[in-house]
N, C-alpha and C positions, 0 to 999 in steps of 0.2 A: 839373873843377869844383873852386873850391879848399873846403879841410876846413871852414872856416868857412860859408861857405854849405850845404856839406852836411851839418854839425852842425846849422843853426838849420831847414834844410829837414825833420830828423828829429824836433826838436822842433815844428816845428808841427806836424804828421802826428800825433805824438801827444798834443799835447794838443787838436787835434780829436779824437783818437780819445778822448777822456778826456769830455769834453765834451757827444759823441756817446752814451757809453755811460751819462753820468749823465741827460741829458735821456730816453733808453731808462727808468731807474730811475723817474723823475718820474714821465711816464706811465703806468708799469704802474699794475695793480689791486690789487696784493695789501697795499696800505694801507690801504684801506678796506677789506679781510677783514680785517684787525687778527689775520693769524696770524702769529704773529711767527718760529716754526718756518717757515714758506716765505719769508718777510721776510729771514730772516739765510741762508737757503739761497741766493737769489735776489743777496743783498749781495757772497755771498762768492764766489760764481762769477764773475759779473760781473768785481770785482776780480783775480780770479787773472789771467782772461784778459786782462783790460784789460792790466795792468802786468807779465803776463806774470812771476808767480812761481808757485813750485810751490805752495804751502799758503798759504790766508788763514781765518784763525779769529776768532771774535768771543769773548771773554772779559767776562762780566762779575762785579762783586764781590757778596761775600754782604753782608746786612744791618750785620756788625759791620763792614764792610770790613779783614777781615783775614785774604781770599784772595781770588783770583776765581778765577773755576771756566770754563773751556771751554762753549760753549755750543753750535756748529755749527764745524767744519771742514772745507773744502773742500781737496782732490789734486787736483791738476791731471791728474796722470798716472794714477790712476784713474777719474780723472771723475764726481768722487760727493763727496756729502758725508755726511759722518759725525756725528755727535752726541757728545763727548768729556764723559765727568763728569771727566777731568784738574782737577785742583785747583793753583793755587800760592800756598804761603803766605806769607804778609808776614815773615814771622820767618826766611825760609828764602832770601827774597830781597830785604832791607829796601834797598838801592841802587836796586833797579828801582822798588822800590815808592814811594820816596821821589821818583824821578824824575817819575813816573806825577802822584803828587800836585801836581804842578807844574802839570798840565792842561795839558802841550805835546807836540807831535811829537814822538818818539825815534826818528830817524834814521842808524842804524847800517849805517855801509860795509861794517865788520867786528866782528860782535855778539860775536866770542870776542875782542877785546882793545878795546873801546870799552867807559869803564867804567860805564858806565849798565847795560851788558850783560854783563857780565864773568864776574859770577855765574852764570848759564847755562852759561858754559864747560865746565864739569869734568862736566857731565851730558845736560843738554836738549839745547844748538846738536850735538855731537858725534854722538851715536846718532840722530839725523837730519838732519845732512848739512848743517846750516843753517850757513850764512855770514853773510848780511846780512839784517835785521830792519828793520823800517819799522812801529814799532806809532802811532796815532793815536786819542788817547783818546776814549771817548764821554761828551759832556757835557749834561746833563739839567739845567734849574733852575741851570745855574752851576757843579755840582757832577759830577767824574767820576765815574762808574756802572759804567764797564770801558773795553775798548780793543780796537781791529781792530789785529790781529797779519798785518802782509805778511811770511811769511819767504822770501829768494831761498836754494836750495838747487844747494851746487856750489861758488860762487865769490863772490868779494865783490863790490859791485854800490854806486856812488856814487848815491845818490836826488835825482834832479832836484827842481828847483823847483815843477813841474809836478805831479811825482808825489805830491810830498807834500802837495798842495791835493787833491790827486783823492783822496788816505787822508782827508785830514779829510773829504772829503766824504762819502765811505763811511760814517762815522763818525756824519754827522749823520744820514744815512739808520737807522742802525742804533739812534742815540739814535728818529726820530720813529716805530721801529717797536716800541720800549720803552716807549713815552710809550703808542700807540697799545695798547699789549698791557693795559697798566697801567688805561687809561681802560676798558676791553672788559672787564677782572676786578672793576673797581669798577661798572662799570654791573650787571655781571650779579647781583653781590652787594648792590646797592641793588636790583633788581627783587625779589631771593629774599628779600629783608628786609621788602619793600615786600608781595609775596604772604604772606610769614610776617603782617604784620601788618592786612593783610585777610583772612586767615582766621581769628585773632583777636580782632579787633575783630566778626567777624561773628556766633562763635562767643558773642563775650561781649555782644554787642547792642549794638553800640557804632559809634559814627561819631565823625569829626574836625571840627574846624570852626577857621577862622581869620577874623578880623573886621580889616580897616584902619581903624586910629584917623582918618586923614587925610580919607579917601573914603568911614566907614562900611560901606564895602562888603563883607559878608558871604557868604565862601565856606564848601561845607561837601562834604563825601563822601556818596556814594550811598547808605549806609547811613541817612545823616539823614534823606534823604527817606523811607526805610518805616519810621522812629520815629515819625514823621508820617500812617502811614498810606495812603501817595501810592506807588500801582505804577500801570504802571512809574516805578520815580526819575525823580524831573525836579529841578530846579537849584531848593536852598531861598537866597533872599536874605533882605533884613531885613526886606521886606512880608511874604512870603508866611511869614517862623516870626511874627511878631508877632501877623498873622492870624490861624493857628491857635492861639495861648497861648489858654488860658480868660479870659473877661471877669473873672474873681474874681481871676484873677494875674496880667494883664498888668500894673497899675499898680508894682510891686513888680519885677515882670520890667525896665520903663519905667525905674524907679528906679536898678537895678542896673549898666543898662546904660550908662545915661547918667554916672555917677557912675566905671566905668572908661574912659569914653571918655574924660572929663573930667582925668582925672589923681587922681581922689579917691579910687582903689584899685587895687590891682594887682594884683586876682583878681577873676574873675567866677564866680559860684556862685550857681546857681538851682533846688531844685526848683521845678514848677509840672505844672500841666493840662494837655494839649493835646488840641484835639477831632479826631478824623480825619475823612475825609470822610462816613463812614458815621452822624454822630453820637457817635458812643463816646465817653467821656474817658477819657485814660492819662496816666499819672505820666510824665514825663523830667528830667533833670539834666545842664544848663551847664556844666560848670565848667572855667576854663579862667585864664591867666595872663597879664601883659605880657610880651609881649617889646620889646628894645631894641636898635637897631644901635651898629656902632661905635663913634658918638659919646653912648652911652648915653641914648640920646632913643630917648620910647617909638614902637614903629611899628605892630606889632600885640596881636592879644591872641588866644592860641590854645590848646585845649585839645578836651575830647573830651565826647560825647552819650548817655549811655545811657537804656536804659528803667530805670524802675522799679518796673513797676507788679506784678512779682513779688515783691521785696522789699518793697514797701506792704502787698504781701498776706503775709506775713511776717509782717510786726508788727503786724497786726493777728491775726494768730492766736494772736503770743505774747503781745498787750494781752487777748485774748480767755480765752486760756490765767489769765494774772496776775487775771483778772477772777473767773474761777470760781472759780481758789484762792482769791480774797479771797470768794468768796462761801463756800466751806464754810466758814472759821471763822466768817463772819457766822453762817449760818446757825444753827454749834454754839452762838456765845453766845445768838442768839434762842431757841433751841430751850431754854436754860434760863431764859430771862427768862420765855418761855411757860410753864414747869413754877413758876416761882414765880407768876406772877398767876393761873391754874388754881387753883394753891394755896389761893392771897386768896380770889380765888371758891367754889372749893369750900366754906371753911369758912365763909363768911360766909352763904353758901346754906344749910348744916345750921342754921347761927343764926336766920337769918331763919323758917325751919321749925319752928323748935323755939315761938320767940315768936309765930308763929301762931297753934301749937297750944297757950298760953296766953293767948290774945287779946289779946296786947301787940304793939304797933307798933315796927321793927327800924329807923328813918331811917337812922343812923348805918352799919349793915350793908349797906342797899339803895345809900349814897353809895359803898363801898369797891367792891361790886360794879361799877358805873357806873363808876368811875373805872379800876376792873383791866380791865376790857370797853375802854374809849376806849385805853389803855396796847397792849392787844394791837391793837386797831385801827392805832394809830399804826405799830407795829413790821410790820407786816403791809403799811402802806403802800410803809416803805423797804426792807425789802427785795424787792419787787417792781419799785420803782423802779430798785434798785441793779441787778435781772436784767436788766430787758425794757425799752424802749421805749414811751411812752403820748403821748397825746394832750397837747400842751403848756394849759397851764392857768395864767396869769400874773396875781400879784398881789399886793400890798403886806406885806409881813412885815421883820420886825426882823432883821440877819443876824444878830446879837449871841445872843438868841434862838435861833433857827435852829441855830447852830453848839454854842449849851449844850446843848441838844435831843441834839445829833448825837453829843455827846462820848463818851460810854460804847459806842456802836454803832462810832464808829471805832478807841477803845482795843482793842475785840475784833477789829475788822477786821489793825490793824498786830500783834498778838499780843502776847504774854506779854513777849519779849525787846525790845520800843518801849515807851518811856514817853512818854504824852502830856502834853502840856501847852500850855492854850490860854488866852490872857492878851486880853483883852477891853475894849473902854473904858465909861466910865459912863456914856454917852450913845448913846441907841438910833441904829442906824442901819438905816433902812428903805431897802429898792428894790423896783422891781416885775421880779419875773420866776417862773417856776414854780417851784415849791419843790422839788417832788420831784426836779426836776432841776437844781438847788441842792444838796440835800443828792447827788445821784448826782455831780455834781462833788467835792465834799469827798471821798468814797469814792474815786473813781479817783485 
């Protein structure tokens, strides 16, 4: 048979046989287990035998790329693969490394005087036998990542055409096992970010919610629904949260929404009411932001839901708190307004007494008393107003008035370190409404 025929009969043999062994690769499963440790295990044996060299290693580079480090190496002669933290650094082999950067085949007949490979000579290719090298880089994104290292050890060894399509293809196997490892640590680190921030949000009484400007169509997380009151969770949309807002706040709810839907704000912020199903009302809060795509057009608006109906009770304990301090200095100033009109009374009472018991008539004394009596009455009013809660009682009074009345009671109220001062117009101004809770407004 002559040589030529039996050359191209050897080469189809093997590049069936190449062909064969990567449709073997396709198939298997270990791509979809995304372990990339049986991934490059699986690559490199493969290759050895396919092409029939003693060692094939996967190398990839660090973050700075200024080494790569050995990842998995396969012996043919012992039949196993090893794990190598082998490192080679850029600085140490700037030739190869510059080659590498090329993002091509380096196929070396003879790696100790090929100079892409040269470098190696005086250390690596020697103390392990290596002759010919056959590295084909891995490329990710466009960008090399490392390189499958074929070395023939013994003798030097010209790299068919053939062969060197079957390294690159190795190569890609090796990149979609990178790509696939890559995608496997970022899911697993979006789940754990994902559980981090439902326990969280749970812990803080909190849910999410995103709304499409386009569709209106309002999504929200499970937690929304038991802000609402509704177990088990069931799917809140824009009916069913508008439905529960209190009839007192949805018009303002209505307002708010409509106006970031519209483009006339780029925050949503709501306290309001919501009834649960049980009747109850509880406090919650909206608040949430535009977002925009690429083309800086708005698409959604999302943010987050919490209770508040502990922090209402909050503040209202510290309104509560702020209320009773303001009640003791009330009190302290009444408490001497009342030692002076006692006063007025007492002594007006010894007078009236006295002219009795000369059978003279007292008008003048009987008016002071009258009037120190109506003064404590009055004082008496507001600060019980200012305590407690009464019965509303609405009717026509001057605020002008009302607020002169009130001025020295609230000069005591804001203390010593407030100076008041209340500027008034010349002409009365009446309204109907209760007064004592009139002047309990001025107070708080």
């Amino acid at each position: 048979m002559p040589v030529g025929t039996m050359r191209g009969s050897a080469e189809q043999q093997g590049l069936e046989r190449h062909n064969e062994a990567l449709r073997a690769l396709a198939r298997s499963t270990v791509w979809r287990s995304r372990d990339i440790e049986a991934a490059f295990r699986l690559l490199t044996e493969v290759a050895s035998r396919t092409l029939e060299v003693e060692r094939v290693s996967i190398w990839l580079y660090d973050p700075a790329r200024s080494q790569i480090e050995c990842r998995a190496l396969f012996e043919a002669n012992d039949s196993k693969l090893t794990r190598r933290g082998v490192a080679l650094r850029r600085e140490d082999y700037p030739i190869y490394f510059d080659a590498m950067d090329e993002n091509r085949t380096i196929a070396a007949s003879n790696a100790r005087t090929d100079a892409r490979t040269i470098e190696f000579s005086t250390d690596y290719l020697p103390s392990l036998g290596i002759q010919a090298m056959l590295d084909a880089p891995i490329l990710s994104g466009g960008d090399c990542i490392g390189v499958v290292c074929h070395e023939n050890v013994g003798t030097t060894r010209v790299w068919t055409a053939e062969e060197q399509a079957f390294a690159g293809s190795i190569a890609d196997f090796a990149a979609l096992a990178v790509e696939a490892n890559q995608r496997a640590v970022s899911e697993r680190a979006l789940r754990q970010r994902e559980r981090e921030l439902r326990t969280a949000l749970e812990a803080a009484g909190m849910g999410t919610w995103s709304l499409d400007i386009a569709s209106q169509d309002l999504t929200c997380s499970p937690e929304v629904s038991q802000l609402f009151g509704i177990l088990p969770p069931q799917a809140v949309d824009m009916n069913s949260y508008l439905a529960r807002v209190h009839e007192g706040d949805r018009a303002q709810v209505q307002e708010k929404l409509y106006n970031v839907l519209h483009g006339q704000a780029v925050e949503y912020s709501a306290e309001h009411r919501v009834l649960w199903p049980d009747g109850s009302e509880h406090w919650i809060e909206f608040r949430g932001r535009v977002q925009h795509d690429e083309n800086d057009l708005p698409v959604t608006v999302a943010g987050v839901v919490m209770n508040l109906d502990e922090r209402r009770s909050l503040e209202e304990q510290v309104r509560q708190a702020q209320r009773m301090e303001g009640l003791g200095r009330l009190a302290g100033g009444i408490a001497h307004d009342f030692n002076n009109l006692l006063t007025v009374i007492s002594m007006s009472v010894s007078w009236v007494q006295r002219e009795l018991q000369h059978g003279r008539n007292a008008p003048e004394q009987l008016e002071d008393i009258r009037s120190s009596v109506d003064r404590a009455t009055a004082l008496t009013s507001q600060l019980l107003s200012f305590a407690r809660k009464r019965p509303v009682a609405s009717k026509i009074f001057d605020v002008h008035k009302a607020v002169t009345q009130m001025a020295n009671m609230l000069q005591r109220l804001l203390g010593e370190e407030i100076e008041l001062r209340v500027s008034l117009g010349k002409e009365p101004a009446c309204i109907r409404t209760d007064l004592q809770q009139f002047e309990q407004v001025l107070m708080n």
